[in-house]
Each structure stands twice: as C-alpha cells, then as structure tokens.
ZAGUPA-963727 format. One line per field, with one value per residue: residue number from 1; x, y, z of N, C-alpha, C in turn; residue in three letters. Coordinates in steps of 0.001 Angstrom, whole numbers, m for minus. Each point is the difference from the previous one (the first is absolute). Layout:
nr = [NUM:...]
n.X = [X:...]
n.Y = [Y:...]
n.Z = [Z:...]
ca.X = [X:...]
ca.Y = [Y:...]
ca.Z = [Z:...]
c.X = [X:...]
c.Y = [Y:...]
c.Z = [Z:...]
rest = [ALA:...]
end
This chain:
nr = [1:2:3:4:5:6:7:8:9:10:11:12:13:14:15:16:17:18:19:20:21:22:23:24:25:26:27:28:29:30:31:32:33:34:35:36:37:38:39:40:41:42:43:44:45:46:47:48:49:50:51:52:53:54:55:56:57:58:59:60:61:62:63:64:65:66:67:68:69:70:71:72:73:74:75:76:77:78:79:80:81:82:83:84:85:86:87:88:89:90:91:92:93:94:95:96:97:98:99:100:101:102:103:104:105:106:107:108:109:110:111:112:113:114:115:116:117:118:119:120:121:122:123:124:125:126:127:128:129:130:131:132:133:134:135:136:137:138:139:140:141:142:143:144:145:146:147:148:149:150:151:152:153:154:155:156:157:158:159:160:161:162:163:164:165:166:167:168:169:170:171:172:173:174:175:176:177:178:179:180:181:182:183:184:185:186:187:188:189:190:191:192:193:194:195:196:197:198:199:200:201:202:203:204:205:206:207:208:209:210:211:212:213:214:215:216:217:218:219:220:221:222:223:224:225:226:227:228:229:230:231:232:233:234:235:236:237:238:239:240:241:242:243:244:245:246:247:248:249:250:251:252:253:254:255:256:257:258:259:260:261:262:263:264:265:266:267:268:269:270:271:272:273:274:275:276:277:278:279:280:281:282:283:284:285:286:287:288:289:290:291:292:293:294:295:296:297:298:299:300:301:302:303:304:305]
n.X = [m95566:m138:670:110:m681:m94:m912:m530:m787:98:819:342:m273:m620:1132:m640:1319:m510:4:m479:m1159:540:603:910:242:568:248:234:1261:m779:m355:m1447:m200:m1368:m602:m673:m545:m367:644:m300:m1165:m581:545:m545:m924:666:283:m1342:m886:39:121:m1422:m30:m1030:m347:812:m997:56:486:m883:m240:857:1051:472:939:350:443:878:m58:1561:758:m143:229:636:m305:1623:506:1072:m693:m532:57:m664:m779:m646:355:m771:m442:66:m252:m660:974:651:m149:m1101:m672:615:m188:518:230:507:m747:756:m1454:m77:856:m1241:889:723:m1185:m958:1375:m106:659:m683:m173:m141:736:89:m382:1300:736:m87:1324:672:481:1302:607:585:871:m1079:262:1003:m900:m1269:m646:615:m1015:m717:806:m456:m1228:m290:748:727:368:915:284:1002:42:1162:631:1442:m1100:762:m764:729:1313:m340:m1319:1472:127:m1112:m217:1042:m498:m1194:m687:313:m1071:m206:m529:m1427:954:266:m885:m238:m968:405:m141:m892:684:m1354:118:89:617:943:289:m535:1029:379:1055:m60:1732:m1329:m682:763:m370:m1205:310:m1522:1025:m756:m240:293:m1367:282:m1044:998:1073:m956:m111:858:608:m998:514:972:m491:m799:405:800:m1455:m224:1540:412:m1253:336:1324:m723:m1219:925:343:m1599:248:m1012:1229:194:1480:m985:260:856:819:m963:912:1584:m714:62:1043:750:m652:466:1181:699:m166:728:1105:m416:m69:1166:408:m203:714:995:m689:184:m1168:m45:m1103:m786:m1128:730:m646:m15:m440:m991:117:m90:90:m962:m308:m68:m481:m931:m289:m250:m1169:m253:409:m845:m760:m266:m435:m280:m466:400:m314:m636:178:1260:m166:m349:m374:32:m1329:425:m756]
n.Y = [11181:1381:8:1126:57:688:m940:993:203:912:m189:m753:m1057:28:m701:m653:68:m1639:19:m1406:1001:1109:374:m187:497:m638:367:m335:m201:m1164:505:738:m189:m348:434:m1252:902:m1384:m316:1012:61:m1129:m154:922:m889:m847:854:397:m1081:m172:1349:89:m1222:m283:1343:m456:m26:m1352:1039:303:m1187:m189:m743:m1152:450:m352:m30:17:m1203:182:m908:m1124:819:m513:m608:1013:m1624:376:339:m608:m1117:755:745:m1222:m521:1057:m711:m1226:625:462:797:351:589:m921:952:1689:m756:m86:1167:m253:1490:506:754:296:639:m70:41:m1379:379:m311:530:2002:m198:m497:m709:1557:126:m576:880:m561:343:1617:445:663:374:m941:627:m669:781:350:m769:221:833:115:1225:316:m450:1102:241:m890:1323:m1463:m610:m689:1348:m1006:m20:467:259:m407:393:m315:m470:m366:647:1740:m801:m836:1448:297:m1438:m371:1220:146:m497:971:m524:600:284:m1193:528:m211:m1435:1046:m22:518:m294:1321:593:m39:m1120:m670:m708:m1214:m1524:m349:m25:641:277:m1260:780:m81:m363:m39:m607:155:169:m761:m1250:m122:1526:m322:m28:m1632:235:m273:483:820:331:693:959:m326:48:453:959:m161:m271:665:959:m270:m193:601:383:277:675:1288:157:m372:558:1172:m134:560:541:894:1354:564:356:787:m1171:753:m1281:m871:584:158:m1377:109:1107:m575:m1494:186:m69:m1044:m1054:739:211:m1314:m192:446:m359:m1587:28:496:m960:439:211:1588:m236:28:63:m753:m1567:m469:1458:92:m1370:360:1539:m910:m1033:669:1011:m855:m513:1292:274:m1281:189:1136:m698:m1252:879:799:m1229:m319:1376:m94:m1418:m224:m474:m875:m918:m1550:m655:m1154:255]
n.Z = [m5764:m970:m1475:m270:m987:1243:m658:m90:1403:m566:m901:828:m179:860:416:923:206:398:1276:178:m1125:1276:m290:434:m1160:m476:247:m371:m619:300:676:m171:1609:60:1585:667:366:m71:m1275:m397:122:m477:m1220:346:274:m1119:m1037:82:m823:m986:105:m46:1299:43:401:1411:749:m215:m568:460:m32:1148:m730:138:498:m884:1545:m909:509:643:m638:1290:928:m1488:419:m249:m99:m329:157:941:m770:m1544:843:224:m1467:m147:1583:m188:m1128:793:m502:236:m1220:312:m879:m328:1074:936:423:m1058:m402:1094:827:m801:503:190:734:m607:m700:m1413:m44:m1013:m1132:880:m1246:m215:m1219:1127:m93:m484:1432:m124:m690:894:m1320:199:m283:m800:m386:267:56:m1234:m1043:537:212:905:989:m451:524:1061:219:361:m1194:1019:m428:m470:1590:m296:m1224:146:m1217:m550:m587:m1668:202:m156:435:411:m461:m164:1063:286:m251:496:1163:34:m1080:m1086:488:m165:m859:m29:m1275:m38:m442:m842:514:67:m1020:1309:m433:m176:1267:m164:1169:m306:929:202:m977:34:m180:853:m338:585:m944:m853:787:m173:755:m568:m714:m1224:1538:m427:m353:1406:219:m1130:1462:1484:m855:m229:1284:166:m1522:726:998:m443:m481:1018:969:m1209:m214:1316:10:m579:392:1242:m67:m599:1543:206:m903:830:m358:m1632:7:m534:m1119:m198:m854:1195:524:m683:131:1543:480:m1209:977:1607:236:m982:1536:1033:m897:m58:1110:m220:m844:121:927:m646:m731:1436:m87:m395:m917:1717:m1744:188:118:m1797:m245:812:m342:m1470:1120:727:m588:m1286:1229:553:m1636:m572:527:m71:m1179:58:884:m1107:m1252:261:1009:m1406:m5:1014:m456:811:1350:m599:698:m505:956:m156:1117]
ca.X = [654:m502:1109:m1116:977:601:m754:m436:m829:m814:m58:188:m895:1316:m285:1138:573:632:1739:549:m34:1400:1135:1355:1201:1541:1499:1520:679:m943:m1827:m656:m925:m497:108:m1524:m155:m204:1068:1049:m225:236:1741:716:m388:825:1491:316:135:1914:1162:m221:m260:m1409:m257:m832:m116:1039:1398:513:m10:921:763:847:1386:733:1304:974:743:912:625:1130:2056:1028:1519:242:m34:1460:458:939:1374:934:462:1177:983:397:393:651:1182:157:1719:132:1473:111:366:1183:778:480:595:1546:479:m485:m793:596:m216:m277:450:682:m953:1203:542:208:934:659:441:1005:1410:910:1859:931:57:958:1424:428:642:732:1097:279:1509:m208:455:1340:m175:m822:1438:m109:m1292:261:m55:m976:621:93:923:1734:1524:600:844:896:623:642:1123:968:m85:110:m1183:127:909:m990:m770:1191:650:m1163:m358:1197:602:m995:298:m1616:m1431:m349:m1162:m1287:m450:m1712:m257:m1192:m905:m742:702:212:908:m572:1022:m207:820:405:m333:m1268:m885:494:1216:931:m324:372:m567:1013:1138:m481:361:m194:m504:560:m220:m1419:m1058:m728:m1187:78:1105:m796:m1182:774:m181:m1292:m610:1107:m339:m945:785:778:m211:m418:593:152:m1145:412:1236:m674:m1093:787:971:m1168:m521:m908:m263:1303:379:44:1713:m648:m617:m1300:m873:m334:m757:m1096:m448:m527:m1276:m1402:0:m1172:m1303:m278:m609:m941:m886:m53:m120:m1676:m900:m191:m503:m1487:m734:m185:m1513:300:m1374:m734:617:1818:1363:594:146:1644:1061:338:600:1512:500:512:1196:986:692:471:929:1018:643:1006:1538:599:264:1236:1499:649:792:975:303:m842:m289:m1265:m121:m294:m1179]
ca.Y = [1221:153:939:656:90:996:1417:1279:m1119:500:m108:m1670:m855:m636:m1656:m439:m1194:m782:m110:m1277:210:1254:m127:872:m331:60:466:m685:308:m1357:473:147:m975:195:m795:130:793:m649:m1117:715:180:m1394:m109:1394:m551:m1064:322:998:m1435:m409:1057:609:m674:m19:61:m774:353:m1030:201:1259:m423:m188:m1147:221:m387:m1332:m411:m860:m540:m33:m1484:593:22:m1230:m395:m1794:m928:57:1855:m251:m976:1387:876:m809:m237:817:117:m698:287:1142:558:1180:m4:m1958:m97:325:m174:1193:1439:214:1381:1642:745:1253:1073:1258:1168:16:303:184:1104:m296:m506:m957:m1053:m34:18:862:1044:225:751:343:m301:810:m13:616:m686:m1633:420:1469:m389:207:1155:832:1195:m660:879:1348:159:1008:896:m12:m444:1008:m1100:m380:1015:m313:m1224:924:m1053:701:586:1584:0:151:m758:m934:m213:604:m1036:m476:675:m562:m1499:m726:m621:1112:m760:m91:288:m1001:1033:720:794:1711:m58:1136:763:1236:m473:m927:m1548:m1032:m924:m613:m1655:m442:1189:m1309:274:m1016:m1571:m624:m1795:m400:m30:m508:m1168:m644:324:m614:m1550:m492:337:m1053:m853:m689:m1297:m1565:m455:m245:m2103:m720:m123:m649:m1196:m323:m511:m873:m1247:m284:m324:m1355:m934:m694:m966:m1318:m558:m502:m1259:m1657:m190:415:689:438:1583:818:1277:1632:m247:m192:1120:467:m536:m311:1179:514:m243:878:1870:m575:m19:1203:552:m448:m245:1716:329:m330:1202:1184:m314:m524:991:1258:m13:m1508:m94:m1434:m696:m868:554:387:m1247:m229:776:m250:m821:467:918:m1510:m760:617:245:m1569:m80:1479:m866:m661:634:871:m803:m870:646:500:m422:m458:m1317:m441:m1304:m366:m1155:m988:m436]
ca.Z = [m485:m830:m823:m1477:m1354:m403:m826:600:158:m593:m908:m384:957:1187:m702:586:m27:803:311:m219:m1548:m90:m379:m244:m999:80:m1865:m240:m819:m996:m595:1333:807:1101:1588:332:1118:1242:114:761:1399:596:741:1021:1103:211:733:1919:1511:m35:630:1309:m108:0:958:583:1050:629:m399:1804:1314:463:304:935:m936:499:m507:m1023:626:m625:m185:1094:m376:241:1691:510:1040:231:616:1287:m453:90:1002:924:300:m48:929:552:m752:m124:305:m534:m349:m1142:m1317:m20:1321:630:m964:m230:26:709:m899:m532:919:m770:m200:m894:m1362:m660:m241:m1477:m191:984:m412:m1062:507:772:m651:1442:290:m48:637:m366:m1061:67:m1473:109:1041:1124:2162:m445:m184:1119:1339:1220:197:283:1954:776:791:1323:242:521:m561:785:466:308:m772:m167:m659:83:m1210:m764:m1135:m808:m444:m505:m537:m710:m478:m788:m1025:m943:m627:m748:m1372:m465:m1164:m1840:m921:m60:m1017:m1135:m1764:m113:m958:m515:m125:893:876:1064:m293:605:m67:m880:201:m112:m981:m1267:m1242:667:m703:929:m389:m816:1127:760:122:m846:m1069:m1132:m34:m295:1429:293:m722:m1270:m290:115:m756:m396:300:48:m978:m328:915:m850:m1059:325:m148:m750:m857:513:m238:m1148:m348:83:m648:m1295:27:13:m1441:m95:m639:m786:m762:m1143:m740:m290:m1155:m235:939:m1175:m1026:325:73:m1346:m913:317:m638:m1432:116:360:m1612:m407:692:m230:m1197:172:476:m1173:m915:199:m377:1006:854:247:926:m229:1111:26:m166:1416:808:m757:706:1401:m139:m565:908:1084:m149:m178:1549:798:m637:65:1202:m860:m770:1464:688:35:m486:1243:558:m766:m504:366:162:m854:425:m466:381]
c.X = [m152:685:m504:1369:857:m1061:m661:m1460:m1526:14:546:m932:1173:m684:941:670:416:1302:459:875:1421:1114:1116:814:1562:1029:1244:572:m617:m1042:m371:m889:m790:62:m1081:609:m300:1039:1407:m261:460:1337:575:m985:890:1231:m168:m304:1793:514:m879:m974:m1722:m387:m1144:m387:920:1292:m68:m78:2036:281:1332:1315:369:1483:726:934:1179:509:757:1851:554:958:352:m203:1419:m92:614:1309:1238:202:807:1329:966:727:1423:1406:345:1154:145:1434:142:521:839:1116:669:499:1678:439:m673:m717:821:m631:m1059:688:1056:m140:1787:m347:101:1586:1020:182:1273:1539:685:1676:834:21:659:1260:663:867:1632:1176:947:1588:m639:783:1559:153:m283:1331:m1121:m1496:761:132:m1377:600:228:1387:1111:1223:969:1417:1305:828:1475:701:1006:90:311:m1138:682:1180:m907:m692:920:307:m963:54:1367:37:m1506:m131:m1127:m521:31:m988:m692:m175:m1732:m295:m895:m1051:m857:873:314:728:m419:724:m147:591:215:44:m1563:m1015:147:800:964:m243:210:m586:1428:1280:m530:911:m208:m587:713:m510:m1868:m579:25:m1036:288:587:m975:m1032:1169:437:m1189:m107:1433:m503:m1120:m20:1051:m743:m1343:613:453:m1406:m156:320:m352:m581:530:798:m741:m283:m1202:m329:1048:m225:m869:1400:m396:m532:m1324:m629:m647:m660:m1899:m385:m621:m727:m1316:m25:m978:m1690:m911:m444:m808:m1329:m831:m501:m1851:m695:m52:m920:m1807:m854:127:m1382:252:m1700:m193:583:1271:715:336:704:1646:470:310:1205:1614:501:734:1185:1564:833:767:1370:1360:295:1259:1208:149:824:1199:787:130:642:656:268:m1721:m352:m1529:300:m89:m1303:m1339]
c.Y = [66:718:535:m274:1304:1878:1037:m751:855:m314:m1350:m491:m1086:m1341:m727:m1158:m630:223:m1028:237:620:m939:610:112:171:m293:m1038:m101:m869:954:286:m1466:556:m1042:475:996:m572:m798:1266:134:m1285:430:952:m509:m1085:511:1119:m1231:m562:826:20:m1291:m52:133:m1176:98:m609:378:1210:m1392:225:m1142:m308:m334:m1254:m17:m956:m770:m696:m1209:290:m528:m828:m59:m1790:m438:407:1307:m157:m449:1321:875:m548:m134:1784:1184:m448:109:1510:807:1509:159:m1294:322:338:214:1185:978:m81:676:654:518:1854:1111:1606:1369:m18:m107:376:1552:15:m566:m849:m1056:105:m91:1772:294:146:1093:993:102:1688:m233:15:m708:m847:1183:980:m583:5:1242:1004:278:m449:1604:1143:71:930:999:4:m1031:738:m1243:m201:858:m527:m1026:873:m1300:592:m476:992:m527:39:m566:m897:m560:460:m1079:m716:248:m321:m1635:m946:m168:839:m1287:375:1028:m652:728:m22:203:837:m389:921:1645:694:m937:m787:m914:m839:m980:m377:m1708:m456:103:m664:498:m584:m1770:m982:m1145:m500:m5:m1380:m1282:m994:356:m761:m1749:m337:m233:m1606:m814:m162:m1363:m1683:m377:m267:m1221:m457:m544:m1333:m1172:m551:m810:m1440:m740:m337:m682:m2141:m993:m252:m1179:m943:m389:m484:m1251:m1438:518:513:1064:349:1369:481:624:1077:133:m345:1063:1433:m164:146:1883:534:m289:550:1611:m232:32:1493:1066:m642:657:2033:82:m452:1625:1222:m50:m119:1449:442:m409:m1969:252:m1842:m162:m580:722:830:m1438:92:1123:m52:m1247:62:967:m786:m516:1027:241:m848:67:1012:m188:m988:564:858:m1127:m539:989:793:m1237:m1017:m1571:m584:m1504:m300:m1211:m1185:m786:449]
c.Z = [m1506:m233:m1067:m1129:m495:m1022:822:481:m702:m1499:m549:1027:831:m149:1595:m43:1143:664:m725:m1419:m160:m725:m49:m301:644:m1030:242:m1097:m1396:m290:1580:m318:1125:728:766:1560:1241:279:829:1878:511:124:625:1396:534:847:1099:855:136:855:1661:m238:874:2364:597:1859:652:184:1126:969:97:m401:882:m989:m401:m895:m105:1076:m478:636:1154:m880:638:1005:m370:963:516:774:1009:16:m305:748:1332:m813:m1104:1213:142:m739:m533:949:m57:m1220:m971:m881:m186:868:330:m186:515:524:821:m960:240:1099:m509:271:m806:m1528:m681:m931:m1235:m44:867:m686:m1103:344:442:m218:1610:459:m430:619:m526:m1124:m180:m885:888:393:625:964:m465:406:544:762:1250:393:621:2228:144:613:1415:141:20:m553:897:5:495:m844:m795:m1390:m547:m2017:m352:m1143:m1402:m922:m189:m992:m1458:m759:m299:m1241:m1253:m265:m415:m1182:m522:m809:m1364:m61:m460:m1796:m407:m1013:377:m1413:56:m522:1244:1137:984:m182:785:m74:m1692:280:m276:m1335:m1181:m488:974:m656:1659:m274:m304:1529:844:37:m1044:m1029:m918:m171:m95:1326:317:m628:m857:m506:314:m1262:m1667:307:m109:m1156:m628:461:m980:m1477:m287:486:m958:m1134:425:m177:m1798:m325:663:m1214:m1454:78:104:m1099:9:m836:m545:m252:m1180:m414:m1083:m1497:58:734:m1120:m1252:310:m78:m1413:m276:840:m1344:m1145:m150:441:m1205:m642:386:120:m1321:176:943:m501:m749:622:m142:1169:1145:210:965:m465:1240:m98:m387:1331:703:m616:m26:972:m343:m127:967:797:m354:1:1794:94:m870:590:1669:497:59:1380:638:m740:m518:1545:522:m1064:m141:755:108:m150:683:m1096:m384:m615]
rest = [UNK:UNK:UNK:UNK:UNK:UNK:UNK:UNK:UNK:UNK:UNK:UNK:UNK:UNK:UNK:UNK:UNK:UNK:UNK:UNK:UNK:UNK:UNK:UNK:UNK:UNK:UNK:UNK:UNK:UNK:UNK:UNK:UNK:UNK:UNK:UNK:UNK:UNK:UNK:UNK:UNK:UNK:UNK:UNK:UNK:UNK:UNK:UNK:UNK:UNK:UNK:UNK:UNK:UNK:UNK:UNK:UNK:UNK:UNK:UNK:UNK:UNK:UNK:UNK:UNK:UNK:UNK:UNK:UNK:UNK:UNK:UNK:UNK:UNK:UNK:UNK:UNK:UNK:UNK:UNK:UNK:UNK:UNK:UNK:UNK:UNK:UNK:UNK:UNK:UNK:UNK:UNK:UNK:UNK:UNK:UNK:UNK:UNK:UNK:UNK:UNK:UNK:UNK:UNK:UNK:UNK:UNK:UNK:UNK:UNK:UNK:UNK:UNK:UNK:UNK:UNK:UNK:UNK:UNK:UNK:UNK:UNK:UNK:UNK:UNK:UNK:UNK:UNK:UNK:UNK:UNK:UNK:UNK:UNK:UNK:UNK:UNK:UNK:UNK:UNK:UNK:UNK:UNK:UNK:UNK:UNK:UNK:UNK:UNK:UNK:UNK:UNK:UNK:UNK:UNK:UNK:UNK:UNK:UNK:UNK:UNK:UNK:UNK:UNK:UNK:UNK:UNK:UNK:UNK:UNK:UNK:UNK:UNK:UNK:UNK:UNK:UNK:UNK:UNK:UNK:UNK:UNK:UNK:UNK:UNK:UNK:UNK:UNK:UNK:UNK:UNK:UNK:UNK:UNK:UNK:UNK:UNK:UNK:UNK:UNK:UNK:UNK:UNK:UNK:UNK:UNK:UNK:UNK:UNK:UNK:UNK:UNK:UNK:UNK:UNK:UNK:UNK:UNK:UNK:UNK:UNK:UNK:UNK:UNK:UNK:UNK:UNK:UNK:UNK:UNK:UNK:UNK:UNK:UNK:UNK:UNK:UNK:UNK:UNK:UNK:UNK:UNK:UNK:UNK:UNK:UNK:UNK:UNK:UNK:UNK:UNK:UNK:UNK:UNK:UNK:UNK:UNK:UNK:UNK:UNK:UNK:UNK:UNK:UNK:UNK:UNK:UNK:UNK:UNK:UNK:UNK:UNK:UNK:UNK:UNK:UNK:UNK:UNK:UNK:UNK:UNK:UNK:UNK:UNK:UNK:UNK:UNK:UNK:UNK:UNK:UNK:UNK:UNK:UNK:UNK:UNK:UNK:UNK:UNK:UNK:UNK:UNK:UNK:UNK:UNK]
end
C-alpha cells in the first residue's frame, strides 16, 4: 500500500512512502511522539486473541460432562443408639408436664371491658327517715275499705285537749344575711360561742402534758449522771466568774481577728491573699460558734481529763 504526500499529482511529483516508514503522531500533554503502525495492529491482534479466543476444528467434536463428585455424608456411628433411645424416652407432656388448667372454652373469648372494674348495682335511692316519714302508698282502685267499723270517739274534744296541753316549740334562732331577709341557722353560722362551752376548754392538750414529762424525765436523769460523774471526780462546775472570763476573751479575739479582715484588700487575685480570707472567715465562724454556745447556756461542766 502506497500513500502520496498529499501535493496535486500533476504538479508535485509523487514520491512513495513505505508503510513500515508511516507514522502516526499522537499529542500528549509532554510533547507529541510517534508509534510504528504495525506495533498498533500487533497489539489490537493480541487483545482480539485475549477476548475471542483462536477457532479450532476440535472444539465441534461433543465432549462428555464431567461431573463434580461430592464427599459422601457424614453418618454417625450412634444414629441408631439415638433414635432407640429417643424412643424409649419419649412422653407426652415430659417437659412441662401436665396442663393444670382447663383449656378455655372458645365460645367464651374475652369481651371489651370484661377485665375492668365493675360499678355496683344500681339501688333505688332513698333517705335514711323516708320509712319515719313517708305517708303510707296512695289505695288501689280496686281496693275496698273496710266496712263496718263503728268508735264512740269525740274527735273533736280531743284534738281540743291536745292542742291545750301540748308545749309550743321553741323557735330555731336565725340571722338574715341579706338585706332581703334570707336567713339561715344561727347555730351553724360561727357567732354562736360554742368552742368556749366545750369540757376541756381552757385546759392543756394532752400531748403537751406527755411531752413535758418527757422533757422532765430527761432532764432529771441527766442531772443525776452529772452528779455521779462530779461525785468520781471526773468533771467540775464552770463558776460564772470563769465563764465570764472565757466569754470576753472569745469576744477580744473575734475583733481581732475582724479588724485583720477589714484591713485585707478589696481584689484577692493572688493565691495568699485568697488562702488568708478563707482562713480568718473559718476562724471567725468557729469563734462566733463558741460565743453563741456558752451564752445559751448557763451552767456548764468541763471534764478533768
């Protein structure tokens, strides 16, 4: 095969060039390079033998399959041993043994709110004197009265002398708490002094009186363990002259100890001057503890020991 140079073949002279000679450029981002034209076929021959691999007559005869023979399956030696003695112990019910319980009737399924709580029955409604009170039921019209009852009552002398020798009722007093004269019990309405009428008005409540011995019982046998311990010499009286000696001098140290903390700077960015307000706060507490503690009490004991 023969490639012209391209010129008009009349007015250039045609020159041919070798296939082997072609060349074909290719560009890449380095520079162009050429690549021999045969070296491209070789390798586009390579790779259609790679993908579609080289026809052979041999390849129509028929072969026969062969198949993949598989490892026979494990059997124990015990198989028998287990199904015999899976026989032999085999129950109905072994495990969770027998049913306790009647199985549930399907026609007895459970219902919506059948588990909840159920409200009594109703009861006709009736006040605690209706059965005083209540007039006797209206006669049917098919009831007949009774006939023939004759009495030699005088109604009206009677109901004469009732009426004279009964006692008239008090009056239920009231007040009116509304200009238009509404009114209502007075017993019930607190301006009645009915606390101050009671049995044990004026007097001390129970509980007070037991917590009163309690506090007597207490006291008394503290005072007796005292007076032991003072009597083995274990511990003596504070008398009021040292009691009073010891209160002036916390008070002393306490202003001291105020006055040092007045004096400390507003800003506490160091470490020892944040270590010496804590310090002097502490001590002041422990003091103003002190002094609280011996002027709430009066006599006080100091062990020996």
């Amino acid at each position: 095969m023969l490639l012209g140079s391209g010129c008009h073949r009349d007015s250039c002279s045609t020159t041919p060039i070798p296939l082997r000679e072609q060349k074909t450029p290719l560009s890449t981002n380095s520079g162009t390079f050429s690549l021999d034209f045969l070296s491209l076929l070789s390798l586009s021959a390579i790779m259609s033998d790679t993908i579609y691999p080289p026809e052979s007559i041999y390849n129509l005869i028929p072969r026969e399959e062969e198949k993949a023979m598989k490892a026979p399956r494990y059997m124990s030696k015990f198989r028998e041993q287990v199904k015999l003695e899976k026989e032999v112990n085999k129950a109905p019910s072994k495990t969770m043994g027998p049913a306790k319980v009647d199985v549930p009737s399907p026609q007895k399924y459970l219902l919506k709110h059948s588990k909840g709580p159920k409200l009594p029955e109703k009861k006709p409604f009736k006040y605690e004197d209706d059965e005083l009170h209540s007039k006797p039921p209206v006669p049917a019209r098919t009831d007949k009265p009774l006939m023939g009852l004759h009495s030699n009552k005088n109604f009206i002398k009677t109901n004469a002398v009732e009426n004279i020798m009964t006692v008239p009722r008090k009056p239920q007093p009231v007040y009116a708490y509304t200009k238009k004269g509404d009114k209502q019990l007075l017993e019930n309405s607190g301006l009645v002094p009915k606390y101050i009428k009671k049995k044990d008005y004026g007097q001390t409540p129970e509980y007070l009186l037991q917590r009163r011995e309690e506090v007597k019982r207490a006291q008394g046998e503290y005072d007796n363990y005292v007076k032991e311990r003072m009597r083995e010499g274990a511990m003596k009286q504070l008398s009021g002259e040292e009691r009073h000696n010891i209160l002036q001098a916390l008070k002393k140290n306490w202003d001291e100890l105020h006055h040092q903390y007045q004096g400390l700077s507003v800003v506490t960015d160091t470490a020892p001057k944040k270590y010496r307000k804590e310090r002097l706060e502490l001590e002041m507490k422990q003091l103003e503890k002190d002094i609280e503690l011996i002027e709430r009490h009066k006599t006080i004991y100091i062990a020996n020991n």
